[in-house]
N, C-alpha and C positions, 0 to 999 in steps of 0.2 A: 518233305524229303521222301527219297523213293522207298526206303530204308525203316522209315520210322511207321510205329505200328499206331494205328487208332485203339484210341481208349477200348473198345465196341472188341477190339482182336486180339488184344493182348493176352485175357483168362484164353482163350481158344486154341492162341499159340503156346502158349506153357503147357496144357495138359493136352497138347496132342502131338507129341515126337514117336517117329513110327516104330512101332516097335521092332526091336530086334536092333537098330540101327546104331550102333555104336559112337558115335560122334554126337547122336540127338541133335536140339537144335540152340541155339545158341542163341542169348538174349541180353545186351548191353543198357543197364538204366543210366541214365547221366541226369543229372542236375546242373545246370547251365549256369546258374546263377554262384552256388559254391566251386564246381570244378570236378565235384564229384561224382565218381562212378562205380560200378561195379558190374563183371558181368560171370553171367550162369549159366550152365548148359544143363536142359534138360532133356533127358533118356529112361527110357523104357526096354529094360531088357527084355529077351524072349521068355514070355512065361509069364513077368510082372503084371500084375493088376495096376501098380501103384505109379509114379513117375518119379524119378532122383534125380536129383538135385546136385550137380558140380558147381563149386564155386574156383574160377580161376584165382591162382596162388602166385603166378609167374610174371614172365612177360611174354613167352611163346603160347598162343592163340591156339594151338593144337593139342600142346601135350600138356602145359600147366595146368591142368583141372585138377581138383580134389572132390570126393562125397563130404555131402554135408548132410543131406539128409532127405526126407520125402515130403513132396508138395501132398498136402490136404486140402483140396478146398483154394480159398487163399491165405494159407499159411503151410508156412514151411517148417515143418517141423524136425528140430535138430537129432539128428541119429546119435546114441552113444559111440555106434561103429563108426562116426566119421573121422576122412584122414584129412580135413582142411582142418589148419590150426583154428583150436576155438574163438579168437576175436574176429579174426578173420569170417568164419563162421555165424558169429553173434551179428557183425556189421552186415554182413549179403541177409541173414534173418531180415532185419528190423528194415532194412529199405525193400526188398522184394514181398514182406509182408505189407508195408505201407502202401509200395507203387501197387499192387494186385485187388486192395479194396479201394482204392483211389480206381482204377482202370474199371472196375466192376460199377463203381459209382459214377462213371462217366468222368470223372476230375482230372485229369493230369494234366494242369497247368505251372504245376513246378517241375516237373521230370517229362524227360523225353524216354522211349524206350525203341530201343533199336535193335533189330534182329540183324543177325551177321550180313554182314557182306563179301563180297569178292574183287579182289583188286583189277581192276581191268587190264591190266599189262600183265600179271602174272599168274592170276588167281587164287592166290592165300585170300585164305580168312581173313576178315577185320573186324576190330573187336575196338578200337578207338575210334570214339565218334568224328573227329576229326579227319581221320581217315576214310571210313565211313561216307561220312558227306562229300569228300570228294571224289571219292572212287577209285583213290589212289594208295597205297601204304608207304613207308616212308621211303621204305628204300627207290623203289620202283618213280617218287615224285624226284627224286632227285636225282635220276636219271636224265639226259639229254635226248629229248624228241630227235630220232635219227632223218 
């Protein structure tokens, strides 16, 4: 997939969003086999040494992000200032600490990890893998080729 990161890229893309860049970069795990996902945005404000961690709360790909806390290493380490509810919180912890030494390990044969996409008909963000893969979001697929 054009979208999906190699093991080899994934620690490289997490702790390299440009700083200053408000939006950072955006990074979807999925589990193919459960159904399960979760996706993060990582940012580096102007000034930071460090990189923070958003975990999406919503369904809008733009503005539902929440802080959770700062990547270390491969571990994400949970901020008391964050504003993602804490399970929510706890669950993007335990799989982006799992998929990040799995990715370092070379292993990720149970998770895919997909960096954002852009819908080709309108250009939003996509942040389900489904969508993702095909290049389409939903509204935009269910549209009538004119």
């Amino acid at each position: 997939m054009a979208n999906e990161l190699a093991p080899s890229n994934v620690l490289p893309f997490c702790l390299a969003p440009r700083e200053g860049r408000r939006s950072g970069c955006t990074l979807t795990v999925v589990n193919d086999d459960t159904g399960g996902r979760v996706t993060v945005r990582f940012r580096k404000p102007k000034g930071f040494k460090s990189v923070l961690v958003d975990v999406m709360t919503g369904s809008d790909n733009e503005t539902d992000f929440a802080f959770a806390g700062t990547l270390r290493g491969t571990e994400l380490a949970l901020s008391p200032k964050a504003k993602c509810p804490k399970e929510r919180a706890l669950f993007a912890k335990k799989v982006l600490d799992w998929t990040l030494r799995a990715a370092e390990a070379g292993d990720l044969r149970t998770v895919r990890c997909l960096h954002e996409g852009r819908c080709a008909r309108c250009g939003r963000k996509l942040t389900v893998p489904e969508s993702i893969d095909s290049g389409l979001g939903p509204e935009c697929r269910s549209k009538k080729v004119a």
